[in-house]
N, C-alpha and C positions, 0 to 999 in steps of 0.2 A: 552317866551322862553329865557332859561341864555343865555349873549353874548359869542362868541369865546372865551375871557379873561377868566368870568366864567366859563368856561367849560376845556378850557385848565388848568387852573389853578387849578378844581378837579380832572382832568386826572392824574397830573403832583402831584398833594400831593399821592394821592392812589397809582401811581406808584413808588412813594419815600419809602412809609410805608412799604409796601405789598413786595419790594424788597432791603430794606433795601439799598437805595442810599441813601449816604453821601454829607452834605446840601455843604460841598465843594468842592464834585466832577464834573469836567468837561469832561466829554466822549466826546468820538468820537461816533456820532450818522448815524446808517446805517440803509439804506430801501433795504431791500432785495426782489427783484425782482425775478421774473419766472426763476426758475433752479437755484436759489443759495440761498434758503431761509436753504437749509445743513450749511453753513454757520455759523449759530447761535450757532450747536448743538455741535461746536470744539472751542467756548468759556470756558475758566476755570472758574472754581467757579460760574457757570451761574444759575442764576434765572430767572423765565418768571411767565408772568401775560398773560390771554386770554384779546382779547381785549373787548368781557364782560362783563369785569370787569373793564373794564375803562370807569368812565364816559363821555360821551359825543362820545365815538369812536363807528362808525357801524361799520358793521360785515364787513371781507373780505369776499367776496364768489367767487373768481376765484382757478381753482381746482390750487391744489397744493401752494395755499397759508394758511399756516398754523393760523394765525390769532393772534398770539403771540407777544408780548414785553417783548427781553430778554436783560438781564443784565448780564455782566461778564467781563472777561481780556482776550486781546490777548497781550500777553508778557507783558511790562510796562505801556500798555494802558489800559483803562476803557471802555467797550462798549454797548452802549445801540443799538440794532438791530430791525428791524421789520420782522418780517418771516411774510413778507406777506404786500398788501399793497391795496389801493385804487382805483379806475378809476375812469372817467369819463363815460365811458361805460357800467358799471354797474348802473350808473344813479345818480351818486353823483355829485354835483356842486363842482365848483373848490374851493371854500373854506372849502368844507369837504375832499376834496381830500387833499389839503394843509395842514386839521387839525394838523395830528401829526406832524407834524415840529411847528409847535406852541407848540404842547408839548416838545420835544424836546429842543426848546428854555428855554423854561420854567424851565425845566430841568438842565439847564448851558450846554447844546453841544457846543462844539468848536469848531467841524466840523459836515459839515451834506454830507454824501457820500451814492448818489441815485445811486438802480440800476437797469436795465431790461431787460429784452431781446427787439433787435432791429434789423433790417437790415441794413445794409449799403451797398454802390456803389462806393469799391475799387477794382482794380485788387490782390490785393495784399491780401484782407480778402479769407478766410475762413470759410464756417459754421460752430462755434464756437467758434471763437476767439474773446478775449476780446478787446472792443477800449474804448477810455474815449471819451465821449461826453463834447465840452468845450464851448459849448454853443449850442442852439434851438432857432426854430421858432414857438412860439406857434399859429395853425391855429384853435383854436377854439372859438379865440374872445372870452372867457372867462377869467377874471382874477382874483384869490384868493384874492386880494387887493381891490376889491370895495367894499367902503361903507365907515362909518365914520373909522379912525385910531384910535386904540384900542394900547394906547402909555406903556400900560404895557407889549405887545406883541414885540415891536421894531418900529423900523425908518419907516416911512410911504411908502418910498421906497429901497427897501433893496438891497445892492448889490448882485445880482443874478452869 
Protein backbone atom coordinates (compact mmCIF):
# COMPACT_ATOMS: atom_id res chain seq x y z
CA UNK A 1 0.00 0.00 0.00
CA UNK A 2 1.43 3.86 -1.04
CA UNK A 3 2.29 5.66 2.23
CA UNK A 4 0.25 8.85 3.33
CA UNK A 5 3.14 10.97 1.63
CA UNK A 6 2.46 9.02 -1.55
CA UNK A 7 -0.95 9.33 -1.61
CA UNK A 8 -1.23 12.87 -0.57
CA UNK A 9 1.09 13.87 -2.78
CA UNK A 10 -1.03 12.24 -5.85
CA UNK A 11 -4.19 13.79 -4.43
CA UNK A 12 -2.45 17.07 -4.15
CA UNK A 13 -0.85 17.06 -8.05
CA UNK A 14 -4.34 15.85 -9.57
CA UNK A 15 -6.00 18.45 -7.71
CA UNK A 16 -3.45 21.09 -8.87
CA UNK A 17 -3.93 19.84 -12.80
CA UNK A 18 -7.55 19.03 -12.87
CA UNK A 19 -8.14 22.59 -11.10
CA UNK A 20 -5.70 24.56 -12.36
CA UNK A 21 -3.93 25.75 -8.88
CA UNK A 22 -1.17 27.84 -9.27
CA UNK A 23 2.22 26.13 -7.82
CA UNK A 24 2.41 29.67 -5.79
CA UNK A 25 -0.82 29.87 -4.50
CA UNK A 26 -1.45 29.75 -0.69
CA UNK A 27 -5.33 29.34 0.10
CA UNK A 28 -7.17 29.39 2.99
CA UNK A 29 -8.38 25.79 3.26
CA UNK A 30 -11.93 24.98 4.61
CA UNK A 31 -13.82 21.59 5.81
CA UNK A 32 -17.27 22.10 5.43
CA UNK A 33 -19.30 20.41 7.80
CA UNK A 34 -23.23 19.55 8.00
CA UNK A 35 -25.34 22.48 6.91
CA UNK A 36 -22.82 24.66 5.39
CA UNK A 37 -21.31 22.60 2.70
CA UNK A 38 -23.78 25.83 0.32
CA UNK A 39 -20.73 27.52 1.33
CA UNK A 40 -18.66 26.28 -1.65
CA UNK A 41 -21.26 27.14 -4.16
CA UNK A 42 -20.84 31.36 -3.58
CA UNK A 43 -17.15 31.06 -4.43
CA UNK A 44 -16.18 33.04 -7.59
CA UNK A 45 -14.44 31.46 -10.37
CA UNK A 46 -14.88 28.02 -8.58
CA UNK A 47 -13.87 24.72 -9.67
CA UNK A 48 -14.43 21.16 -7.95
CA UNK A 49 -13.09 17.87 -8.44
CA UNK A 50 -15.49 14.61 -6.81
CA UNK A 51 -13.44 13.08 -4.37
CA UNK A 52 -13.18 10.03 -6.92
CA UNK A 53 -11.10 11.47 -8.56
CA UNK A 54 -8.79 11.99 -6.10
CA UNK A 55 -6.31 9.45 -5.41
CA UNK A 56 -6.24 8.13 -2.23
CA UNK A 57 -9.62 10.03 -0.75
CA UNK A 58 -12.81 7.52 0.19
CA UNK A 59 -15.98 8.56 -0.57
CA UNK A 60 -18.01 10.87 1.84
CA UNK A 61 -21.22 8.94 2.65
CA UNK A 62 -22.96 11.21 5.23
CA UNK A 63 -26.23 12.49 3.57
CA UNK A 64 -25.80 15.99 2.55
CA UNK A 65 -22.22 15.86 2.30
CA UNK A 66 -21.59 16.58 -1.32
CA UNK A 67 -18.22 14.71 -1.66
CA UNK A 68 -16.46 17.72 -3.53
CA UNK A 69 -12.94 19.61 -3.59
CA UNK A 70 -13.67 23.08 -4.63
CA UNK A 71 -11.42 25.89 -5.56
CA UNK A 72 -12.29 29.60 -5.98
CA UNK A 73 -12.01 33.36 -4.37
CA UNK A 74 -13.88 34.80 -1.72
CA UNK A 75 -12.85 38.54 -2.27
CA UNK A 76 -8.95 38.67 -2.30
CA UNK A 77 -8.56 35.27 -1.05
CA UNK A 78 -7.92 31.88 -2.66
CA UNK A 79 -9.96 29.05 -1.38
CA UNK A 80 -9.78 25.58 -1.35
CA UNK A 81 -13.09 23.95 0.44
CA UNK A 82 -14.35 20.46 1.23
CA UNK A 83 -18.35 20.06 0.77
CA UNK A 84 -18.29 17.36 2.67
CA UNK A 85 -15.97 15.45 5.04
CA UNK A 86 -14.90 12.30 6.88
CA UNK A 87 -15.81 10.49 10.27
CA UNK A 88 -14.74 8.23 12.33
CA UNK A 89 -18.17 6.71 12.33
CA UNK A 90 -18.43 5.82 9.27
CA UNK A 91 -15.63 3.51 10.01
CA UNK A 92 -12.44 5.42 8.86
CA UNK A 93 -9.27 5.51 11.12
CA UNK A 94 -8.07 8.81 12.30
CA UNK A 95 -5.45 8.96 9.76
CA UNK A 96 -7.93 8.79 6.84
CA UNK A 97 -10.15 11.01 8.52
CA UNK A 98 -7.01 13.47 8.83
CA UNK A 99 -6.15 12.57 5.11
CA UNK A 100 -7.05 15.74 3.39
CA UNK A 101 -5.45 18.16 5.55
CA UNK A 102 -2.37 16.30 4.37
CA UNK A 103 -3.58 17.24 1.25
CA UNK A 104 -4.18 20.58 1.88
CA UNK A 105 -0.84 20.91 3.33
CA UNK A 106 0.56 19.76 0.33
CA UNK A 107 -1.31 22.05 -1.46
CA UNK A 108 0.49 25.27 0.35
CA UNK A 109 -2.77 26.22 2.87
CA UNK A 110 -2.03 28.70 5.18
CA UNK A 111 -4.85 28.27 7.00
CA UNK A 112 -6.91 25.25 7.72
CA UNK A 113 -10.58 26.36 9.08
CA UNK A 114 -12.68 23.07 10.22
CA UNK A 115 -16.37 22.92 10.45
CA UNK A 116 -19.45 21.07 11.91
CA UNK A 117 -22.44 21.04 13.53
CA UNK A 118 -22.12 20.52 17.41
CA UNK A 119 -23.78 21.16 20.62
CA UNK A 120 -22.89 23.18 23.23
CA UNK A 121 -23.79 24.15 27.06
CA UNK A 122 -24.28 27.99 27.19
CA UNK A 123 -27.22 29.95 28.46
CA UNK A 124 -26.63 32.23 26.08
CA UNK A 125 -26.51 29.69 22.67
CA UNK A 126 -29.20 29.24 20.52
CA UNK A 127 -30.07 26.44 17.98
CA UNK A 128 -28.04 27.71 15.41
CA UNK A 129 -25.65 29.90 16.22
CA UNK A 130 -22.31 29.91 15.39
CA UNK A 131 -19.39 29.56 18.11
CA UNK A 132 -15.63 28.86 17.34
CA UNK A 133 -14.39 25.85 18.96
CA UNK A 134 -10.53 26.99 20.38
CA UNK A 135 -9.63 23.80 21.31
CA UNK A 136 -11.08 19.82 22.16
CA UNK A 137 -10.69 16.74 23.91
CA UNK A 138 -10.27 14.19 21.76
CA UNK A 139 -12.01 10.94 23.60
CA UNK A 140 -11.30 8.39 21.15
CA UNK A 141 -7.90 7.46 22.02
CA UNK A 142 -7.13 7.57 18.50
CA UNK A 143 -4.43 9.63 16.88
CA UNK A 144 -3.81 10.74 13.06
CA UNK A 145 -0.02 10.96 14.24
CA UNK A 146 1.01 7.41 14.96
CA UNK A 147 3.37 5.62 13.13
CA UNK A 148 6.74 6.58 11.71
CA UNK A 149 6.83 10.68 10.79
CA UNK A 150 6.37 11.18 7.03
CA UNK A 151 8.86 14.64 7.29
CA UNK A 152 7.42 15.50 3.78
CA UNK A 153 3.99 16.02 5.35
CA UNK A 154 5.34 18.40 8.42
CA UNK A 155 6.65 18.62 12.12
CA UNK A 156 6.00 15.28 13.73
CA UNK A 157 3.97 17.30 16.16
CA UNK A 158 2.00 20.07 14.83
CA UNK A 159 0.62 22.97 16.51
CA UNK A 160 -3.02 22.11 16.81
Amino acid sequence: MPSWTELALGAARKARQQLSIPLEDSPVAIVLGSGLGAFADHLEEARSLAFSELPGFPQATVQGHRGRLVYGRLGTSTVLALQGRLHGYEGHDAATVAFPARVFGVLGARALVVTNAAGGVGAALQAGDLMRITDHLSLTAENPLIGPNEDALGPRFPDL
